[in-house]
C-alpha angles and dihedrals in degrees: 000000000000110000116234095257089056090052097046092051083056093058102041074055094050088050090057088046087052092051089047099042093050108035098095097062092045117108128252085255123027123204107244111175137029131200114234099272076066084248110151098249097166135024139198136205118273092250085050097042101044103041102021084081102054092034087047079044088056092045097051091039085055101041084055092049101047106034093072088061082059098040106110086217099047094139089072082058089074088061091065102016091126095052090042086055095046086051084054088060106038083054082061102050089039089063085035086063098040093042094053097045074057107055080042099055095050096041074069093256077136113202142163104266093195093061098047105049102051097066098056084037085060089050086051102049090047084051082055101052093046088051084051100052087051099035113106120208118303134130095244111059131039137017097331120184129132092274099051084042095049096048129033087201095060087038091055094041087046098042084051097055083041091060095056094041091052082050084058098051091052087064092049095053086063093065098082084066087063122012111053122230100007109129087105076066104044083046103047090056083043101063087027091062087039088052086043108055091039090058084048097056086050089058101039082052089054101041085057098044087040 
């Protein structure tokens, strides 16, 4: 059976044979970003739009292969090595998805964006919070500040509450499939649970040095 890694390097393959099959039929500008009614607010030229996303695939797939290798405290990578790996491939499938709802779109196969990201987003976030109950200390992954760095009790409370609040967050990103206009909404819980786990692990830090 193929490891995570290997998988994710055949996707990050099938993303660059879909950029040369298709770019033939792809127009001169191809739409690249929508607003969140899944309206085409920005476009990029043909050579951008069909290759910046499985360059942008290899660079993420090498940056999460190489900073642990970096990490100071790369030995507390081995006690969730198998969750960190799995993360390196759903990263790949994840640009896989969005690449190819982008090829799609602009082959004139028209749908609403905002309908059709959320739900793989969702998937995403869930994949996250299981990666942070599991997740040790580094500076890398997880909620990293200098009181879940300097304790491994505050980094695993933190990196539990993390987890629920990730799950959370799964369920917001599905608002945009149902309530319109509302990623104002899904953003403003986002950045409220990130302040508020990192004012938690203050107080956590300051509860155990108290």
């Amino acid at each position: 059976m193929l490891n995570p890694k290997t998988l994710a390097i055949i996707f990050i393959l099938l993303n660059f044979a879909l950029a040369i099959y298709f770019y033939p039929q792809l127009p001169d500008q191809l739409a690249s970003h929508w607003n969140s009614n899944g309206e085409v607010d920005s476009y990029m030229s043909r050579d951008m739009g069909t290759f910046l996303l499985p360059v942008m695939a290899v660079a993420i797939y090498l940056l999460m292969l190489y900073l642990p290798r970096l990490d100071p405290l790369k030995k507390n990578y081995k006690q969730f090595q198998s969750e960190y790996d799995s993360f390196i491939l759903v990263m790949s499938i994840f640009f896989t998805y969005i690449y190819t709802l982008t090829i799609v779109f602009n082959l004139g196969f028209y749908f609403n964006m905002s309908q059709a990201v959320p739900p793989v987003m969702s998937l995403l976030f869930l994949f996250i919070a299981n990666l942070m109950k599991k997740s040790k200390r580094n500076w890398f992954v997880g909620i990293r500040n200098p009181w879940t760095l300097s304790s491994e009790k505050v980094w695993n409370k933190t990196h539990k509450l993390g987890s629920l609040i990730f799950k959370l967050f799964a369920v917001v990103f599905l608002f945009p499939m149902f309530i319109p206009n509302s990623m104002t909404i899904v953003i403003t819980i986002l950045l409220a649970g990130v302040t508020g786990l990192f004012i938690y692990s203050y107080m956590e830090y300051k509860k155990e040095n108290a």
